[in-house]
Structure formats: C-alpha cells, structure tokens
C-alpha positions in Angstrom: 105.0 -115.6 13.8 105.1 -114.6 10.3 106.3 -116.6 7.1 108.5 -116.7 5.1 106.8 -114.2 2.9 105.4 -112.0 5.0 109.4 -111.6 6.3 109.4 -111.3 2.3 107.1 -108.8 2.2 108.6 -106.2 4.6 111.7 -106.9 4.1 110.8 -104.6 -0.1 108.7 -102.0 1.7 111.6 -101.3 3.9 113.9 -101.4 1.1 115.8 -98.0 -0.5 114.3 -98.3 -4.3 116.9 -95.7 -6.5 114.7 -96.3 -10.0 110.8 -96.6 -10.5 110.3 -100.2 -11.3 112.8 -102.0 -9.1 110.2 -102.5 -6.1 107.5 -103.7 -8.5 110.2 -106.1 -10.2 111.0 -107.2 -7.0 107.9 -108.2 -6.0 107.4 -109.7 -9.2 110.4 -111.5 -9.0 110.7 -112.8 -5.4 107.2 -113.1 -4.5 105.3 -114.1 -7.5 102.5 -111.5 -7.4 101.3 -108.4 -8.9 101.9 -104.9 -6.5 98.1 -104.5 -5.8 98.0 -107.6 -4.0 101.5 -107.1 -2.4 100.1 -103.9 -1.1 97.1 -105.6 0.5 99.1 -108.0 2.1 101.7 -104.9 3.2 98.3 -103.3 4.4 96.8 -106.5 6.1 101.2 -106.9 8.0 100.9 -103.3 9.2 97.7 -104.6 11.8 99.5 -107.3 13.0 101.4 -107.6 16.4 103.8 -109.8 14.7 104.9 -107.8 12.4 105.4 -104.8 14.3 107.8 -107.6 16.6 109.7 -108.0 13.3 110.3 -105.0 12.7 108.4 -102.1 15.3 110.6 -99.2 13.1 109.6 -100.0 9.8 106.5 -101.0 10.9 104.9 -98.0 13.1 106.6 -95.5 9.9 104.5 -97.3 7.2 101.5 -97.0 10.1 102.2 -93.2 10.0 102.3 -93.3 6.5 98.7 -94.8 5.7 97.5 -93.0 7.9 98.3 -89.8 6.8 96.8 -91.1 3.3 93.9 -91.6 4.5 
C-alpha cells in the first residue's frame, strides 16, 4: 500500500504543469524535497505493483516514458 506521499508523489507527475517551475514548486512545497530526489522516488513508484494499483494509466505511460529515455 503506498503512503501518503508516494500517493503525493504521483499524484504531480500526473499533473498538467502550464509554466516551467510549478512542478518543481510543487514538490518543493508539498513534499519538502528537492526534484532529483522526487524523481528517484517517482523512478523507484514506477517498479512497484502498488503503484501501478493506484494508478495502472499514469503509471504504465511514465513506464513507456523511461523507457524510451533510456
């Protein structure tokens, strides 16, 4: 089951962002922690089975994402 933040967590990479900075205010803001380690923790959701319960449609599009940067 996932926390509170982790919820947190995908609930800004799922969000629409209109200006550069919002997301990375956002993080700021509601989860108290720089981007690069909000991204590792995004990165580290993505594998879990949880997470993809949460939410399978955000989740298997950032999949497809990272791994089309990689």
């Amino acid at each position: 089951m996932l926390s509170t933040e982790e919820q947190a967590i995908l609930d800004i990479a799922g969000a629409q962002w209109r200006q550069a900075g919002h997301q990375a205010a956002a993080i700021s803001e509601r989860l108290g922690m720089t981007p690069t380690r909000y991204y590792q923790r995004l990165n580290h959701l993505l594998d879990r089975e949880d997470a993809l319960v949460h939410d399978p449609i955000l989740v298997h599009r950032l999949r497809r994402l990272r791994t089309r940067h990689h």
